[in-house]
C-alpha positions as CSV (number, residue, x, y, z in Angstrom):
1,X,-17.3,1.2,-19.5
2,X,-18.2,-1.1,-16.7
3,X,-20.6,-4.0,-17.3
4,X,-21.7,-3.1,-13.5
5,X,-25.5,-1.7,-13.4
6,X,-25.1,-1.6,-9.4
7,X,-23.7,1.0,-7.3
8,X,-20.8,2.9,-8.4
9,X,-17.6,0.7,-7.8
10,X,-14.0,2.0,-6.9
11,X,-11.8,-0.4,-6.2
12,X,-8.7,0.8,-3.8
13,X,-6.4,-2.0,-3.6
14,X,-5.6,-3.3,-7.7
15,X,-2.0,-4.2,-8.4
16,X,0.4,-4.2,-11.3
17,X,3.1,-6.9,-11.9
18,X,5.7,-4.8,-13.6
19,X,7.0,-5.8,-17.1
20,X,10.6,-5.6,-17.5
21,X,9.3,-2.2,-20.3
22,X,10.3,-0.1,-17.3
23,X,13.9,-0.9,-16.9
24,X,14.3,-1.3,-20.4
25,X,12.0,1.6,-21.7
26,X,11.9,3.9,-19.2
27,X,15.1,4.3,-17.1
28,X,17.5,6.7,-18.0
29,X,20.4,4.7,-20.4
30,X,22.6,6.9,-17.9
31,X,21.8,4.8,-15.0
32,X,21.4,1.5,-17.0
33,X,24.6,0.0,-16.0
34,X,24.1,0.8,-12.3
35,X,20.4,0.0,-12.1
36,X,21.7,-3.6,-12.6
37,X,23.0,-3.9,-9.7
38,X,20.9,-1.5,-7.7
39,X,17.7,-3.1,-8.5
40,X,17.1,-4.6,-11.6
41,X,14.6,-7.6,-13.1
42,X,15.3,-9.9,-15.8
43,X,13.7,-13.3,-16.6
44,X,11.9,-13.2,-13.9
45,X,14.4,-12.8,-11.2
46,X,15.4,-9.2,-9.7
47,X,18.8,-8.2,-8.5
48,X,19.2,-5.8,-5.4
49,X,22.1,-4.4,-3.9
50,X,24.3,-6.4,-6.2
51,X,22.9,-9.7,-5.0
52,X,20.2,-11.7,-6.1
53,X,16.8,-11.1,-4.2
54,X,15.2,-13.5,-2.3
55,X,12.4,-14.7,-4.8
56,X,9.2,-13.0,-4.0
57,X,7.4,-16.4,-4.8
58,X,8.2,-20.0,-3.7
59,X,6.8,-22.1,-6.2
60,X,6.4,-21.2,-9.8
61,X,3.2,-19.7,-9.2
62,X,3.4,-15.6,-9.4
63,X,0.6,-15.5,-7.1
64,X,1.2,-11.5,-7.4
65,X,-0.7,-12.0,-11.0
66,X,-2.4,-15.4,-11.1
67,X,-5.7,-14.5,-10.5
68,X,-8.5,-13.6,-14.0
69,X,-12.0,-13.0,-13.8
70,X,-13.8,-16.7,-12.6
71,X,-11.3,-18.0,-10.8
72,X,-12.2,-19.3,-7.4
73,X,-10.4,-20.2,-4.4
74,X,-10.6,-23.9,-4.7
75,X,-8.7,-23.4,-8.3
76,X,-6.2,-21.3,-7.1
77,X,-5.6,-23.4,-4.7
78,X,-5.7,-26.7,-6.6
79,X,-2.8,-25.2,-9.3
80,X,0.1,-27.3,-9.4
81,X,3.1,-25.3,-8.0
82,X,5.5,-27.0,-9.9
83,X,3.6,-25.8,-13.2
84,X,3.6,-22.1,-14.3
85,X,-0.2,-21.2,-15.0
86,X,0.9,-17.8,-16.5
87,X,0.0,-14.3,-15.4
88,X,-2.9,-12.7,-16.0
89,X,-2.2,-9.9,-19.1
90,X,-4.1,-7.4,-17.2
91,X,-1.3,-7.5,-14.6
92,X,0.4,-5.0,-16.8
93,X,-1.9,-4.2,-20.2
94,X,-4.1,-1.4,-20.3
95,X,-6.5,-3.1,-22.4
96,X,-6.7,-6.2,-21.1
97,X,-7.1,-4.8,-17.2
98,X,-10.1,-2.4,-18.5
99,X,-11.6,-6.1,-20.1
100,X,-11.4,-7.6,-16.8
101,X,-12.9,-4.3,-14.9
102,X,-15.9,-4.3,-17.4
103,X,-16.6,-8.0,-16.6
104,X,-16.4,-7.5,-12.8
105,X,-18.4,-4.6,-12.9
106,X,-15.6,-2.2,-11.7
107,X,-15.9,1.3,-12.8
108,X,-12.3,2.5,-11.5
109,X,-9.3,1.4,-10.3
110,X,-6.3,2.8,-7.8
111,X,-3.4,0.9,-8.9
112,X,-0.5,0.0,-6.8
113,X,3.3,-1.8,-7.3
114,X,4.4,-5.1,-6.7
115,X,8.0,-5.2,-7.1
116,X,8.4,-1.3,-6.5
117,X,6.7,-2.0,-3.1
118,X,8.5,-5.3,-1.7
119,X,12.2,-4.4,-3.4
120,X,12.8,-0.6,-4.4
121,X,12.4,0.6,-0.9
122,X,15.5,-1.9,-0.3
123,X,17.5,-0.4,-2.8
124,X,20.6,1.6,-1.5
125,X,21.7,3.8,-4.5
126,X,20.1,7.3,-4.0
127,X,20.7,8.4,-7.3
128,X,19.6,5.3,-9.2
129,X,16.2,5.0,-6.9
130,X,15.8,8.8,-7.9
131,X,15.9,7.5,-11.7
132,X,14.0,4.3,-11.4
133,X,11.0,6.2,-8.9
134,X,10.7,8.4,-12.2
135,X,11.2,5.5,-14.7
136,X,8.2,3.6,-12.8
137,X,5.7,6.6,-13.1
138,X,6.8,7.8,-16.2
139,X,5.1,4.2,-16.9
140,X,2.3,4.0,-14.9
141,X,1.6,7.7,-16.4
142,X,1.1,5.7,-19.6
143,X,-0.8,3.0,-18.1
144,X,-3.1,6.1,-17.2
145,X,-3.4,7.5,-20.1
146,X,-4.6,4.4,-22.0
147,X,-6.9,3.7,-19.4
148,X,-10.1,5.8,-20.6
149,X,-9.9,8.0,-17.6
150,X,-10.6,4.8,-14.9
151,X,-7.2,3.9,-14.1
152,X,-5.5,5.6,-11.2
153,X,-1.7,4.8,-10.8
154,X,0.0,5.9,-7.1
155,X,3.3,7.0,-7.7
156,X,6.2,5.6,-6.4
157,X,8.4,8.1,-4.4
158,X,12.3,7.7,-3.8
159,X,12.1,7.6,-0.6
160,X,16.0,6.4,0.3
161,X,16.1,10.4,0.4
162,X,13.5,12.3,2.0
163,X,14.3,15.6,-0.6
164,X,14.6,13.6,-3.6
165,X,11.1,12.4,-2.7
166,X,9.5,15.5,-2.5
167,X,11.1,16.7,-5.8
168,X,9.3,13.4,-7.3
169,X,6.1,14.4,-5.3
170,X,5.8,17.7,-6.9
171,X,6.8,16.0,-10.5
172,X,3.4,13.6,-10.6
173,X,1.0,16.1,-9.0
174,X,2.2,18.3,-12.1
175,X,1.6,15.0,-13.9
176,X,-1.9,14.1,-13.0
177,X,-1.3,12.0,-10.3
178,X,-4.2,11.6,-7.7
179,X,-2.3,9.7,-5.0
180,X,1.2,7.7,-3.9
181,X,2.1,4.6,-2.3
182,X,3.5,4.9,0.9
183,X,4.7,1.5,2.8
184,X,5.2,1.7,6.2
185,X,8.6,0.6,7.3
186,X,11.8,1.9,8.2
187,X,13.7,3.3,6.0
188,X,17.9,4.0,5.1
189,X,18.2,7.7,4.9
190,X,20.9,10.2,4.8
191,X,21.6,12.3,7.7
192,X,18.8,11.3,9.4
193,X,19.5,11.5,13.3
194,X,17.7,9.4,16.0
195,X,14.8,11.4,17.7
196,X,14.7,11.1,21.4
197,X,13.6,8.4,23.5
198,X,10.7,10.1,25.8
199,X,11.7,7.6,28.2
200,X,15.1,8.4,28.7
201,X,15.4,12.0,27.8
202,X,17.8,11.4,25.3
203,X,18.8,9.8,21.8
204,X,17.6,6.2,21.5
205,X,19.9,4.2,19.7
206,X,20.6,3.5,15.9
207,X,18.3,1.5,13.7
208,X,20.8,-0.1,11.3
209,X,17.3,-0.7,9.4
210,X,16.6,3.6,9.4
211,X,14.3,5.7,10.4
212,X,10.5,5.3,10.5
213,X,8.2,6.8,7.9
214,X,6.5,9.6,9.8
215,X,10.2,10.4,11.3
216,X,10.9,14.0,11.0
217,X,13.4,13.6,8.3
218,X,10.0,12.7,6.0
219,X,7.9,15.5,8.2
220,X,8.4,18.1,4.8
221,X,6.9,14.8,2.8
222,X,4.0,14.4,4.6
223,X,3.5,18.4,4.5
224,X,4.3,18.4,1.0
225,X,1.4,15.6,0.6
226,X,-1.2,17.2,2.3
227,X,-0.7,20.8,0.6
228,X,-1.0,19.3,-3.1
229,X,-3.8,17.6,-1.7
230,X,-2.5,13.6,-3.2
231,X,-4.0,11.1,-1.3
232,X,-1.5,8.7,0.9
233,X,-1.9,5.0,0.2
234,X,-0.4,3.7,3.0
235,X,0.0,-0.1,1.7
236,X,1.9,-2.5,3.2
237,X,4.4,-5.2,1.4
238,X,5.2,-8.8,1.7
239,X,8.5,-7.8,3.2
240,X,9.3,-11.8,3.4
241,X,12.5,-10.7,1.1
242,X,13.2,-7.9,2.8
243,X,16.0,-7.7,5.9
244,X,14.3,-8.1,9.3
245,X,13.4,-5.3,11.2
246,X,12.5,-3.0,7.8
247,X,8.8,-4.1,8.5
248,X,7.2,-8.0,10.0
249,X,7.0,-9.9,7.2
250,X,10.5,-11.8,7.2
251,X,10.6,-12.2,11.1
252,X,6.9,-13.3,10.5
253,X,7.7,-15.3,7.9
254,X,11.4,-16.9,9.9
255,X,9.3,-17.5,12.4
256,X,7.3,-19.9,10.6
257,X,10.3,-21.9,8.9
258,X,11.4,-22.8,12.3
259,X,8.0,-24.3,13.1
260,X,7.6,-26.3,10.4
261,X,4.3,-24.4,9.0
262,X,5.0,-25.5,5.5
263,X,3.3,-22.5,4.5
264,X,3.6,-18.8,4.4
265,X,1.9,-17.2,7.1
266,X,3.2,-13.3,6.4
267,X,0.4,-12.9,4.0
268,X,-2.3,-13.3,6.8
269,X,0.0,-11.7,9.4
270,X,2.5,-9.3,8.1
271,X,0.0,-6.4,6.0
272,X,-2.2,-6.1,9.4
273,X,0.9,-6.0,11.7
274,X,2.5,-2.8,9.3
275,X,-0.5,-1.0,9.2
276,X,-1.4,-1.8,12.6
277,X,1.9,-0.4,13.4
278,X,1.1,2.8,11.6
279,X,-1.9,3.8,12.8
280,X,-0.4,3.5,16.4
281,X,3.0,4.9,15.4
282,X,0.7,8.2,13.9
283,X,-1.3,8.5,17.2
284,X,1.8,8.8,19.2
285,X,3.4,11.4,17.1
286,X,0.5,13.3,16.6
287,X,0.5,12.7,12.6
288,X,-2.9,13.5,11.6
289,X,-3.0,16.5,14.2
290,X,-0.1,18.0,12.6
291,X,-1.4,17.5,8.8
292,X,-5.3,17.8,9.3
293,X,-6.3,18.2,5.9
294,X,-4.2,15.0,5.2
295,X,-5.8,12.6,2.9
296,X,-4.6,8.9,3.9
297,X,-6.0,5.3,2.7
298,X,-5.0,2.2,4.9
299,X,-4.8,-0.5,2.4
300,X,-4.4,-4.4,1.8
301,X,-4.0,-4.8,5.7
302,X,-8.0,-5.5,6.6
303,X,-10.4,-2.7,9.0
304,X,-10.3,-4.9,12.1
305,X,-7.0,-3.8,13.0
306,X,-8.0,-0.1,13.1
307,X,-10.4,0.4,15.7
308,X,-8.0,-2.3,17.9
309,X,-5.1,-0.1,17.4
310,X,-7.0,3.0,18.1
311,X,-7.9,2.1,21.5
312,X,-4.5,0.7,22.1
313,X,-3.1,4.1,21.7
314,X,-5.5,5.5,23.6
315,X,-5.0,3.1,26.7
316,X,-1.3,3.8,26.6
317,X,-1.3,7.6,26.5
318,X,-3.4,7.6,28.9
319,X,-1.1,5.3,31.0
320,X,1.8,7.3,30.2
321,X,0.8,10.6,28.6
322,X,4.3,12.5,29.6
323,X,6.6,10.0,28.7
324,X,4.5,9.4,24.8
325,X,4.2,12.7,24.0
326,X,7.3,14.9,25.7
327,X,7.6,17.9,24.5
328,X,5.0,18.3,21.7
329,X,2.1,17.5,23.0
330,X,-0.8,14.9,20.7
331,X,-4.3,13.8,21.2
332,X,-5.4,11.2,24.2
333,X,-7.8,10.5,22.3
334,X,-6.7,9.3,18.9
335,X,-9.9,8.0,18.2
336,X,-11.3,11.4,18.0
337,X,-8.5,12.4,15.7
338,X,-9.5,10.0,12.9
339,X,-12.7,10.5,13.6
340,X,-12.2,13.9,12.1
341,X,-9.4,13.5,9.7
342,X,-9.7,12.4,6.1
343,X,-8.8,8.1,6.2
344,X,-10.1,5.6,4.3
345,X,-10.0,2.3,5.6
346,X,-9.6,-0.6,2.5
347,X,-11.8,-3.8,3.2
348,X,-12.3,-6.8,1.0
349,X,-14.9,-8.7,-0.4
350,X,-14.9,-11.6,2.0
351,X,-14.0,-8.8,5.4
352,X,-17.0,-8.7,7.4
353,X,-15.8,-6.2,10.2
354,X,-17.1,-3.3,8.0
355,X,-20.4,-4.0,7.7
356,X,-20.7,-5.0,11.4
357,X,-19.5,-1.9,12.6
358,X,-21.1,0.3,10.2
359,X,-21.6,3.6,12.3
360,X,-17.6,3.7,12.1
361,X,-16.6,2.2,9.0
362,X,-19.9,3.4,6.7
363,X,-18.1,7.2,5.7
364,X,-14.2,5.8,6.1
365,X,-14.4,2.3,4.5
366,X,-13.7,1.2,0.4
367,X,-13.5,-1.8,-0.7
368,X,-10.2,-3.1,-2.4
369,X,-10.0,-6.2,-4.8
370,X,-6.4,-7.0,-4.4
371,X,-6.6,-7.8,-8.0
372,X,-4.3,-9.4,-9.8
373,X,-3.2,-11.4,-6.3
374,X,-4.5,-14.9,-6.0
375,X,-6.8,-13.5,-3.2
376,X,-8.5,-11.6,-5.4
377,X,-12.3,-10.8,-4.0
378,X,-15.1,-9.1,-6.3
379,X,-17.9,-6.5,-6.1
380,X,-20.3,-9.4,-6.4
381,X,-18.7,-10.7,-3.2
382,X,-18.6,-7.7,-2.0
383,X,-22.7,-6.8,-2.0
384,X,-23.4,-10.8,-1.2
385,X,-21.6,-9.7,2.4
386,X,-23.5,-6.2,2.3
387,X,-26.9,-8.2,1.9
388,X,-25.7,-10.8,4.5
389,X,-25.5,-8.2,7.1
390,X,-28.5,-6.3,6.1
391,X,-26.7,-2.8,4.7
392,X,-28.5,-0.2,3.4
393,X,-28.5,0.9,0.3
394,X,-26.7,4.3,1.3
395,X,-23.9,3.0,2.8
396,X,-23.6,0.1,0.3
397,X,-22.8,2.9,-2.0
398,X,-20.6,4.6,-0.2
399,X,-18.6,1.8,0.7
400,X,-18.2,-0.1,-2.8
401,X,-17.4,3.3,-4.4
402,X,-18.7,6.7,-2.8
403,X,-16.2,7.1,-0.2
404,X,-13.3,6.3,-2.1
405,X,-14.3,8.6,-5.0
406,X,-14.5,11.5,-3.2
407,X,-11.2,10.8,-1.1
408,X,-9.0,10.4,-4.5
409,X,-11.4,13.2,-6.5
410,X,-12.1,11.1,-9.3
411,X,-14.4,12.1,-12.0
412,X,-17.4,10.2,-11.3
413,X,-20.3,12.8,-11.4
């Protein structure tokens, strides 16, 4: 149980770093030999599509799964990049992970994927992504079950085919599964044909990078979703690995190189630009509209963004409301929309947009830890800002675990 004598806490936004048990354990031996080449880790390093991947991490710090209970910025920032610190156990132990919660005062945890969020979308092998979707949750099932009823896995879905991923859907509800992990990006699927270009009245043309993820060919997902009533964590990736054009992060991070940064800047850019992306991408197509009783979580990508891209939808259906919306008509006023559908909006500890605009954010937003990441924030972070900025007792509950426990039903009382 959790030290915390506070407020009930649900953190939305805790990551694994996933041991190499899942290829090794939990894949199918049928699909072993190709899973090497498909996508595949070993010593550290992951193969995809038969290459080498581009290393999610530039130094030898695995800044996915650095961070442990104490650490501060200053230390993070003073490690030595040219020395491995280690990762922290609780990265991938049950045990170890609940440890950590009870010292933070966390109560529960949603838990999402590293490497099954910046790679597996990536991977090009239908069959194999089927078997390593199901090798990952079979694990995080597991994970689940050892972690006395406070850790909440998402499931990974295979979503290189839209049916395959509905198939694996229906699998983890049957298994227990509250919620998946969704990243928004284009994806490689079969069959699927560009959708017309309002503009132009006709097909716009081929993404070699795919289709978006609210394109029709993943309209049965998103139904599926809402019926079964899973929540879906909508959580951007790095995507500084992935090809351009699948999400921002490599152009982002290309970008950068040529200027001479000497630093990543994806991390601080990339997550809001996906989501940001999303939430305007959904108001043009009339997402939430079509799937009201949809339960969705914006994750890892900060609250700011939301109300910004909000009212740029707005201003540009407004502008154009015949050439957006053709022949199926959506909301001008997406605002209203997620006003009234079922969103969470993830925040951090050090995010201060939340409490500033709390007649918005003080029923939709839940604070995310990002734990094991080196920007890891904490619940005592979390109610230093809510004291800062005055916040009621009410909605400090509701935002540090309230809200999110009644979006993912978890058994809290």
């Amino acid at each position: 149980m959790a030290s915390n004598h506070g407020p009930l806490v649900v953190d939305v936004d805790s990551h694994v770093s996933e041991p190499p048990a899942i290829w090794s354990e939990y894949l199918d031996p049928e699909v072993t030999e190709a899973a090497r080449r498909v996508f595949w880790l070993e010593d550290g390093a992951v193969m995809l599509n038969g290459v080498p991947a581009t290393p999610l991490n530039r130094s030898r710090i695995n800044r996915q799964a650095v961070w442990r209970p104490g650490m501060t910025l200053e230390q993070i920032g003073g490690l030595d990049p040219s020395v491995d610190p280690g990762v922290n156990p609780g990265a991938a132990d049950p045990a170890s992970r609940l440890a950590d919660m009870d010292k933070l005062g966390i109560d529960h945890q949603i838990v999402l994927p590293t490497l099954f969020s910046e790679y597996f979308p990536c991977a090009e092998d239908v069959t194999v992504a089927v078997a390593l979707a199901r090798a990952y949750n079979d694990w995080a099932n597991d994970l689940a079950a050892s972690g006395d009823g406070r850790l909440h896995p998402a499931a990974v879905l295979p979503t290189q085919d839209p049916e395959a991923a509905v198939a694996e859907l229906e699998r983890v509800a049957g298994l227990g599964f509250r919620s998946v992990a969704l990243r928004p990006m284009f994806y490689r699927v079969p069959d699927a044909t560009p959708e017309l270009n309002p503009l132009l009245g006709q097909p716009g043309p081929v993404n070699p990078n795919g289709v978006y993820i609210d394109h029709a060919a993943f309209r049965p997902l998103w139904q599926r979703i809402e019926e079964l009533g899973l929540v879906a964590c909508v959580h951007p990736s790095l995507g500084i690995t992935n090809r351009e054009a699948t999400s921002e992060g490599s152009y982002v991070e290309r970008v950068s190189a040529k200027l001479g940064i000497g630093h990543t800047v994806a991390e601080p850019v990339a997550y809001l630009q996906d989501n940001a992306m999303f939430v305007v991408v959904a108001a043009f197509h009339g997402l939430l509209e079509d799937y009201p009783r949809l339960r969705l979580a914006l994750l890892h990508s900060g609250a700011a963004m939301v109300l910004l891209a909000l009212e740029k939808a707005e201003t540009y259906l407004w502008l154009a409301p015949s050439t957006m919306v053709g022949d199926n008509p959506v909301s001008l006023e997406p605002e209203e929309v997620f006003r009234r559908s079922r969103v969470l909006v993830g925040f951090d500890g050090w995010e201060s947009s939340v409490l500033r605009l709390p007649d918005f954010f003080a029923t939709r937003g839940a604070w995310g830890s990002r734990y094991p990441n080196h920007d890891t924030s904490t619940p005592a972070e979390a109610l230093a800002l809510c004291e800062q900025y005055e916040v009621g007792p009410e909605t400090v509950e509701r935002l540090l675990g309230r809200n999110a426990a009644d979006l993912f039903g978890l058994p809290v009382g």
